[in-house]
N, C-alpha and C positions, 0 to 999 in steps of 0.2 A: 458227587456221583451217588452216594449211599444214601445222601437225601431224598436223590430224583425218584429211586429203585424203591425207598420205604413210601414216598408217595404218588409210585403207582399201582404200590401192592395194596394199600390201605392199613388197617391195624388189624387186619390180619383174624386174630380171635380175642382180641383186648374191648372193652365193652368202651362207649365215649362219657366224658362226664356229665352229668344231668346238667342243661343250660340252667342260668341263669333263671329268676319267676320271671312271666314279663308284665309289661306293666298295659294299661286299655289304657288309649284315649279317644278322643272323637266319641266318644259312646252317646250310640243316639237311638229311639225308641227299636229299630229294626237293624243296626249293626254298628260296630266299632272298629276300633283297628288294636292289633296288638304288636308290641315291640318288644326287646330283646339282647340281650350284648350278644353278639356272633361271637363264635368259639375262632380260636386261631387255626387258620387252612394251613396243611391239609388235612389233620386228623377229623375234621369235620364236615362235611359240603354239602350236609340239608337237616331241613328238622322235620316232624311231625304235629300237625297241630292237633289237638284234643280239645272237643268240647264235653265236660265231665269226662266218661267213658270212652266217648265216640271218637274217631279220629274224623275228624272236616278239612284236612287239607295235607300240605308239602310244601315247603318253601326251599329254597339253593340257601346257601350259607352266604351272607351279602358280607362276609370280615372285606375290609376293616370298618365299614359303617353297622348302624346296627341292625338287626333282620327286623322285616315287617310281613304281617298278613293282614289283612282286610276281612274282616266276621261278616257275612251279609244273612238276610233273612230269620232274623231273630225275631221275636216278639214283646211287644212296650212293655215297659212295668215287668217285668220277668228278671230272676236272678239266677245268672248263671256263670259257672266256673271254667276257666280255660288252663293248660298246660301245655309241655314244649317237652317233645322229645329226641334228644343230636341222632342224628345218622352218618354213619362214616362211609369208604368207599365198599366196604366187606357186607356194608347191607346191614352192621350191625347197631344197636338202636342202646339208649340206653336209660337209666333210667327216670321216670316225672323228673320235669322241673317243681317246685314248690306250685300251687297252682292259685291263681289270681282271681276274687269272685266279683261279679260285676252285676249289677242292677242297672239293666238300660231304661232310657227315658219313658216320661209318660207321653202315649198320644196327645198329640193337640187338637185342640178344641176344634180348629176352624179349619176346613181343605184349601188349597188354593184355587186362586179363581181359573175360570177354564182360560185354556189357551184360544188362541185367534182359530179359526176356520184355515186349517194350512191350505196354501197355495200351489198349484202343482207345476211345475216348469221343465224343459229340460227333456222332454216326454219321447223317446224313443222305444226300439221294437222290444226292448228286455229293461229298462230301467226308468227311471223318472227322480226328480228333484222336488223335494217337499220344502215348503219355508213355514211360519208359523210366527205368531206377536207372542213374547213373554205371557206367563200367567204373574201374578204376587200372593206374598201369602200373608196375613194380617195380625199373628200370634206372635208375640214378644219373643225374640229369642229362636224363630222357627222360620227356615227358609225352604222355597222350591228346590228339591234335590235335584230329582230328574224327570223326562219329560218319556215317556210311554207311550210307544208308537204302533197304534193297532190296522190291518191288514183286515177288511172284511170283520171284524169283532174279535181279531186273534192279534196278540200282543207279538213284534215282529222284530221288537227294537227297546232297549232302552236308553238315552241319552242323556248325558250331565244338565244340568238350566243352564251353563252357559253357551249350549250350543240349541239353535232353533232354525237350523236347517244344516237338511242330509239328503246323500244320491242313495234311490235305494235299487239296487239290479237283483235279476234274479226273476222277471217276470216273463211274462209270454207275449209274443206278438199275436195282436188281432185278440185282446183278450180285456175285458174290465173290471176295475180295479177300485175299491172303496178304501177313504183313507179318514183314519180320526187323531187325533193326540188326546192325552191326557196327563196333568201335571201332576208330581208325587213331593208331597215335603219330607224333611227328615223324619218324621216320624210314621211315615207310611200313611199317609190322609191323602188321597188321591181325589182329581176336583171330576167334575162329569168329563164328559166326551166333548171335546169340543165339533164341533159343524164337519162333516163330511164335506170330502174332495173325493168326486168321481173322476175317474180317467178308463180309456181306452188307448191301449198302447198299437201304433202303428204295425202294418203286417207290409211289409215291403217284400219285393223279388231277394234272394239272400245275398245275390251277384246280378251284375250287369252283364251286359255282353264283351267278353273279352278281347282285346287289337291286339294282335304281334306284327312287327314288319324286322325284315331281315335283309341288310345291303351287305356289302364288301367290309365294313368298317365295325358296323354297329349290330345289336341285338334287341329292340324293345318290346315290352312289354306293359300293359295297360288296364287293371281292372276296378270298377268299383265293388267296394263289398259294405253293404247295407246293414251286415250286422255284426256285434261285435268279435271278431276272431283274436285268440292268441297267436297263432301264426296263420301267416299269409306266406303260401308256397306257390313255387312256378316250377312243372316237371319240365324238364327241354330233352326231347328226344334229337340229338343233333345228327345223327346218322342212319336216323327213318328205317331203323332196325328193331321191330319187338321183341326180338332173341339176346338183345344187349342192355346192360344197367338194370334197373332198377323197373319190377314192373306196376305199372299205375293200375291199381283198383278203377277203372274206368268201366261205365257199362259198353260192352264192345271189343272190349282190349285194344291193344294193337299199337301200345305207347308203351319202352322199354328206356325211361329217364335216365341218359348217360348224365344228365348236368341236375342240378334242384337250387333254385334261390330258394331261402327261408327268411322272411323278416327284411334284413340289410346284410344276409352274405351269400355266398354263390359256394357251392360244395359239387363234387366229383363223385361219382356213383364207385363203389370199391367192384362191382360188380356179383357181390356177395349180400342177398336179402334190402336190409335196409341199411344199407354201411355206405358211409360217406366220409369223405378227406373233403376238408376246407380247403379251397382257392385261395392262396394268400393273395394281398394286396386288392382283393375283389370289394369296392363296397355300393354295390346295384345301385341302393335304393334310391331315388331322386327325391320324389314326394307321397306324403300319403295323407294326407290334408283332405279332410269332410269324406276318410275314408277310399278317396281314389288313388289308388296305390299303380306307381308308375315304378318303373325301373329299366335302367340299360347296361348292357355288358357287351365288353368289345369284342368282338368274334374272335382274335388273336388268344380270348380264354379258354376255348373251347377245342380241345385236339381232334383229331380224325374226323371233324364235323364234314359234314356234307351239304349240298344246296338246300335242301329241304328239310325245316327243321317241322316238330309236331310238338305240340303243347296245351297242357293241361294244366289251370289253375285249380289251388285249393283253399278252402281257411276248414280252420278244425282249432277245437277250442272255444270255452264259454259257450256259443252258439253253436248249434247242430251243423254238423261238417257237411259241406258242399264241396263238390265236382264241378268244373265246369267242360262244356263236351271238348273232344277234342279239335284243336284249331293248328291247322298247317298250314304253314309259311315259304316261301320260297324264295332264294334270294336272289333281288332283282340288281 
């Protein structure tokens, strides 16, 4: 127990002992790696990294393996010195490791050849799928690092050489879009631009038209939603009361959500703002395949409900949040 208590006070006002030097490897005209022996946890659980003066980073205490950092953005042919300073939990630091000086590689003679003309696939209202042919690089000793993926002449990405295709989201519907690679070797020699891919990404309706039907048994529900949502909700007014549950931001009002599916579960309005209790044993969702999102719930979930339910689909998330108007059902 006086263990647990000293490690999760920290040491308190005791300073940690200066790591270990560490040692470079991988050193390559534009960055290295640097390693470490880890101090024994818990008096220790990060360090500070230092280039000369400057501090460039933070690393967690990786005990009982050794600590590593990754140097990037350095310059060929340049000599320069790194150190390591322990951090405890107290915040308190202590002092240089011995410090270790490094002369990174010289630039290579030759760039790599350019990459293939990427390929565009995949191509929806917010993302698209890039593919691309390997470059090579021709200099002894010197390989393609990574592959630099520009947006319009604006670098938006950088990838390892062993990957030469990525999804990239984040775009706009109804919107075009210019695409290039370029391959980087380890010494920072970067080859031209390879071949532009143009795209125009689809501008679709953001939802379909919504279907509820409501019998003695059953409750369904039925929407497509065309663009990416994190959640897909379904508000169910079951008692066709706006002065009860939960009220829907709807243009019009007039929808007061005693029930809400969210995703794959079905939740109870507490009747206080946005406060909801999960339905146990509830799991709606049937399918949601190419985006058309079905669900059904058996009336026997739904207390006090009444013949005529009213409901409003939503998605919100990733994509700009949609409404859909509201839709009343009656049970036949």
């Amino acid at each position: 127990m006086s263990a647990q208590f000293a490690a999760a006070k920290g040491t308190g006002g005791a300073t940690p002992a200066a790591p270990a030097t560490p040692t470079a490897s991988q050193v390559k005209a534009t960055g290295l790696r640097l390693s470490w022996t880890s101090a024994a946890y818990p008096g220790v659980v990060g360090y500070d990294v230092y280039q000369g003066s400057t501090k460039i980073g933070t690393e967690a205490n990786f005990t009982p393996n050794a600590t590593i950092f990754e140097v990037e953005g350095l310059s060929p042919s340049t000599a320069y010195t790194f150190s390591i300073r322990a951090r405890d939990k107290a915040g308190n630091t202590s002092a240089a490791s011995a410090a270790v000086p490094v002369t990174t590689a010289a630039k290579s003679a030759t760039a790599p050849t350019v990459p293939g003309t990427p390929v565009a696939s995949e191509v929806g209202p917010t993302s698209v799928r890039l593919t691309w042919t390997a470059s090579t690089d021709a200099d002894s000793g010197d390989h393609v690092d990574f592959y630099d993926i520009f947006q319009g002449g604006v670098r938006i990405l950088s990838l390892p050489e062993s990957v030469t295709t990525a999804h990239f989201g984040g775009l706009s519907g109804g919107q075009g879009y210019s695409f290039t690679v370029k391959a980087r070797d380890t010494t920072g020699n970067s080859s031209a631009a390879s071949g532009a891919v143009s795209i125009t990404t689809p501008n679709p309706t953001p939802i379909g038209t919504p279907v509820a039907a409501l019998n003695a048994t059953t409750a369904t529900y039925t929407l497509q939603y065309n663009l990416p949502y994190d959640l897909h909700l379904v508000f169910i007014d079951t008692d066709d009361n706006p002065a009860t549950g939960y009220t829907v931001p709807v243009p019009g009002g007039g929808v007061g959500a005693d029930y809400m599916i969210q995703n794959g579960s079905l939740h109870r309005s507490t009747g206080t703002g946005w406060g909801w209790t999960t339905v146990s044993g509830m799991s709606p969702l049937i399918s949601s395949s190419g985006g058309l999102y079905q669900w059904s719930v058996p009336t026997s979930a739904f207390t006090g409900a009444g013949t005529t339910h009213k409901v409003v689909f939503n998605g919100t998330g990733t994509s700009p949040e949609v409404y859909s108007a509201v839709l009343a059902v009656t049970k036949n």
